[in-house]
C-alpha positions, -999 to +999 in steps of 0.1 A: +556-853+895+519-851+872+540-849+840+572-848+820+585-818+796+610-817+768+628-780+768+643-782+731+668-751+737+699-738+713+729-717+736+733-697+703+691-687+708+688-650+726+653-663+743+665-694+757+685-676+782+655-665+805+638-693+800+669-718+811+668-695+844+638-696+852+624-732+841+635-751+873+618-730+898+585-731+876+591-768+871+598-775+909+565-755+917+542-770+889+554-807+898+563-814+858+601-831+854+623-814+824+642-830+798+668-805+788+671-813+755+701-791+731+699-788+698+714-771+670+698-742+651+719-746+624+713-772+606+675-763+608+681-727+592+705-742+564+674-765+555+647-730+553+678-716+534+686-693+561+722-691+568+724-672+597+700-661+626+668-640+610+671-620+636+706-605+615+686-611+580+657-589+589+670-558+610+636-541+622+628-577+637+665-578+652+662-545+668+628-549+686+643-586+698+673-568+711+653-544+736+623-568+738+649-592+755+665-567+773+633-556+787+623-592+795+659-600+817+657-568+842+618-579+845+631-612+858+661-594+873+687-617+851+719-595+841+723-592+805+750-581+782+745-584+743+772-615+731+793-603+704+794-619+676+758-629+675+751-662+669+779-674+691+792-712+684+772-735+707+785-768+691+812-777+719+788-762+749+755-786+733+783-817+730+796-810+767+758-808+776+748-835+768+778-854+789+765-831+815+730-846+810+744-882+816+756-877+850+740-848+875+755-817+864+738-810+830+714-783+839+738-767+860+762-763+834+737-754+808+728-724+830+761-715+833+766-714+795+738-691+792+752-667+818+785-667+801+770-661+770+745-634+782+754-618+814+791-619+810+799-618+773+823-645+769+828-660+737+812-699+742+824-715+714+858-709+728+872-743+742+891-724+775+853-707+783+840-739+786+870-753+804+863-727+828+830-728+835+838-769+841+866-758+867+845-738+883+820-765+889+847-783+901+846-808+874+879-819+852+879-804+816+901-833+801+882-864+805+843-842+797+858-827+767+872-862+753+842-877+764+822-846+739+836-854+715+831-889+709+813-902+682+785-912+706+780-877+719+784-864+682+760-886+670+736-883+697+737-844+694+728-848+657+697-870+666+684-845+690+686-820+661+669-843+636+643-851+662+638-812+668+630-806+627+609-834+631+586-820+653+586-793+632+602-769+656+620-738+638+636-714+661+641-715+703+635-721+730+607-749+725+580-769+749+569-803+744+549-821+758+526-851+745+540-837+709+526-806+716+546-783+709+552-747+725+573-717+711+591-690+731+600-681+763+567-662+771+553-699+763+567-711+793+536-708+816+515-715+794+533-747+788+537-757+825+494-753+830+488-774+798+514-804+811+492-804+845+458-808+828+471-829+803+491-854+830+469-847+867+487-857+898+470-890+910 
């Protein structure tokens, strides 16, 4: 691999779902490794004074985002179904996530999230979605969800947010690489040809 990536993402963030579909394939084909890295929007808008999405605070910019993304998933042929409420809760799916990012099944369940979210517009911050979606990976709930919510997966959660402000990141989905950062799913290219010039296959 010529490289490694850090894909900041939030399961709450509209534009993160195409680009958590479709960043394995480009990874794969570009030779980069990804860090999946979630994070919490949040805490990040409560700090600009923001206290929900801007994409609800200003309405012309909400409207073009809505059929912008729309557009962008039947160009990449991904189902998509607007979630309702918008922003969903993506605390308990980030916690789970990052067990999931432990062991082998992070990414996997992480894409699942987004479909659920997305394509299928389940309500993620409900603890029996995310049972679900663990059952149907074939994984038991119990002993993930207790592990989520430990103080270590609490706390590490929390640092991956602090260490997303302090990059200076301020929406998703976001690139990284050699702290430079990259913003937006129509980034994502763009991202992948700057991690193979800055990090050559030898």
């Amino acid at each position: 691999m010529s490289g490694m990536l850090d894909f900041f993402f939030e399961f709450a963030s509209t534009y993160s779902y195409p680009a958590a579909m479709r960043i394995g394939d480009l990874a794969r084909g570009a030779g980069v490794t990804v860090r999946w890295r979630p994070f919490l929007l949040g805490p990040i808008f409560k700090a600009q004074g923001l206290e929900t999405s801007p994409f609800n605070i200003y309405t012309s910019k909400g409207r073009y985002m809505w059929r912008d993304l729309e557009r962008t998933c039947e160009e990449l042929g991904l189902p998509f179904r607007r979630p309702e409420p918008f922003p969903q809760n993506g605390l308990l799916a980030a916690r789970v996530a990052h067990v999931g990012l432990e062991q082998d099944w992070g990414g996997t369940f992480c894409r699942a999230v987004f479909v659920a979210e997305f394509a299928q517009g389940q309500q993620i911050g409900e603890e029996s979605v995310i049972r679900e979606l663990l059952a149907g990976m074939n994984l038991a709930p119990d002993p993930i969800l207790a592990r989520a919510r430990s103080p270590e997966i609490k706390d590490r959660l929390r640092a991956t947010t602090d260490e997303a402000e302090k990059l200076g990141i301020f929406g998703a989905p976001n690139f990284v690489v050699n702290g430079e950062l990259f913003w937006g799913n129509d980034r994502l290219e763009q991202v992948f040809r700057y991690a193979q010039r800055v990090h050559p296959t030898t």
